[in-house]
C-alpha positions in Angstrom: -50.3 -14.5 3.7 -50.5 -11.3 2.3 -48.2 -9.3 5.3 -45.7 -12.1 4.4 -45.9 -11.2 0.7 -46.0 -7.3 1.5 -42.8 -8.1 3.6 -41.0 -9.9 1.3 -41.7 -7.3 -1.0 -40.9 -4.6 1.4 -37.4 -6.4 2.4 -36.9 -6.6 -1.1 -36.9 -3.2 -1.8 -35.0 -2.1 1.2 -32.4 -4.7 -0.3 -32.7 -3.4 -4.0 -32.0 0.4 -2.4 -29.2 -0.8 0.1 -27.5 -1.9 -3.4 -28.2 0.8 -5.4 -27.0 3.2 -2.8 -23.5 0.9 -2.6 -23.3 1.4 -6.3 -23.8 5.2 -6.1 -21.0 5.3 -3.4 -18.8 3.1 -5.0 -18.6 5.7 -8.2 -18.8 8.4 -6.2 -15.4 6.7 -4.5 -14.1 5.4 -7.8 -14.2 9.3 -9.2 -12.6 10.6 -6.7 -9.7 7.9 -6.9 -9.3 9.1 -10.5 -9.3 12.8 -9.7 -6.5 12.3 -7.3 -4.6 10.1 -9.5 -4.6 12.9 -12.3 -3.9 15.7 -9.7 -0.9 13.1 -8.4 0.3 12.9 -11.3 0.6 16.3 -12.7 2.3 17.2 -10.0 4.9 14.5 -10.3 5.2 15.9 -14.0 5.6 19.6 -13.0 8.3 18.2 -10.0 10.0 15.9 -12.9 10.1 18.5 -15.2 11.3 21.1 -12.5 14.0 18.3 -11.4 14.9 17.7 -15.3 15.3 21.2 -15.5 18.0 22.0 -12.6 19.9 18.6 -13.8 20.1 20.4 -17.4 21.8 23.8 -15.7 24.4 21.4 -13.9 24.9 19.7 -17.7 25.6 23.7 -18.5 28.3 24.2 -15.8 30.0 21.0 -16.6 30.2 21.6 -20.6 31.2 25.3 -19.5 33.5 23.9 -17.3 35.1 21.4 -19.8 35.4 23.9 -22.7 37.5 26.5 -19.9 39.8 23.3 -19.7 41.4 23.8 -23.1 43.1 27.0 -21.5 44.4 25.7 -18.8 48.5 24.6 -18.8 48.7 20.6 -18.7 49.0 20.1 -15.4 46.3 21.8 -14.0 44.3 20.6 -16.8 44.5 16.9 -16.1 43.6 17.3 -12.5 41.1 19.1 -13.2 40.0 16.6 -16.0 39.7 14.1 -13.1 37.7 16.6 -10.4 35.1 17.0 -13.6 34.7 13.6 -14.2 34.2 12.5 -10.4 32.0 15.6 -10.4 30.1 14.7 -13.1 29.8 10.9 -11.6 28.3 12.1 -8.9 25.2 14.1 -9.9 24.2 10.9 -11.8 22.2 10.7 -15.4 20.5 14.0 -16.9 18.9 12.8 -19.7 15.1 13.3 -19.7 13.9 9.7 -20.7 15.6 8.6 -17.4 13.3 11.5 -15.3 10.0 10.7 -17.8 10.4 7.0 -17.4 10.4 7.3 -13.0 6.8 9.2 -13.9 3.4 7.5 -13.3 0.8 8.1 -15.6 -2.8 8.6 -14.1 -3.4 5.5 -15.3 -0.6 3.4 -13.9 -1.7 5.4 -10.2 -5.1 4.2 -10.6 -7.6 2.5 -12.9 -11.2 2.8 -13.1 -14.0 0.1 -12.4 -16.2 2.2 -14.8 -14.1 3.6 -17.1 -15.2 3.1 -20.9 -13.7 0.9 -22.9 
């Protein structure tokens, strides 16, 4: 009676540590799923920024581009009104609440089971 009581007790232990290990792993796992989230997305920042920032040089070469227009004879002008246009069609929208809005937050890339509330 007593080696089935010191077993149970025993099993029961092995079973209280097999959980408690589990748990240890599972934040252990859960930190580094936040971790990568944040790295992931600072670097999707830094590569929006960078990507907001070449799209504001083209905006500079267009409105360059338009204000050398006003010297040109009609003609030339006009076509070149339409190339500029097409042009500017094609490189799509620069403005930066179109790049910020593509951008996951750490939080949208993963959520913590732990986390504080």
């Amino acid at each position: 009676m007593k080696l089935m009581i010191a077993e149970d007790a025993a099993e029961a232990r092995r079973k209280r540590e097999r959980a408690e290990e589990w748990e240890r792993y599972e934040r252990r796992e859960d930190a580094r799923k936040v971790a990568q989230a944040l790295s992931d997305s600072r670097q999707q920042l830094a590569e929006t920024i960078e990507k907001w920032a070449k799209a504001m040089a083209v905006e500079r070469f267009f409105a360059d581009a338009e204000e050398r227009l006003n010297n040109l004879d009609n003609e030339r002008r006009q076509r070149l009104e339409e190339r500029l246009e097409l042009a500017r069609a094609m490189m799509g929208s620069i403005d930066p609440m179109d790049f910020i809005e593509n951008w996951q937050a750490p939080d949208e890339r993963y959520r913590s089971k732990y986390r504080e509330v």
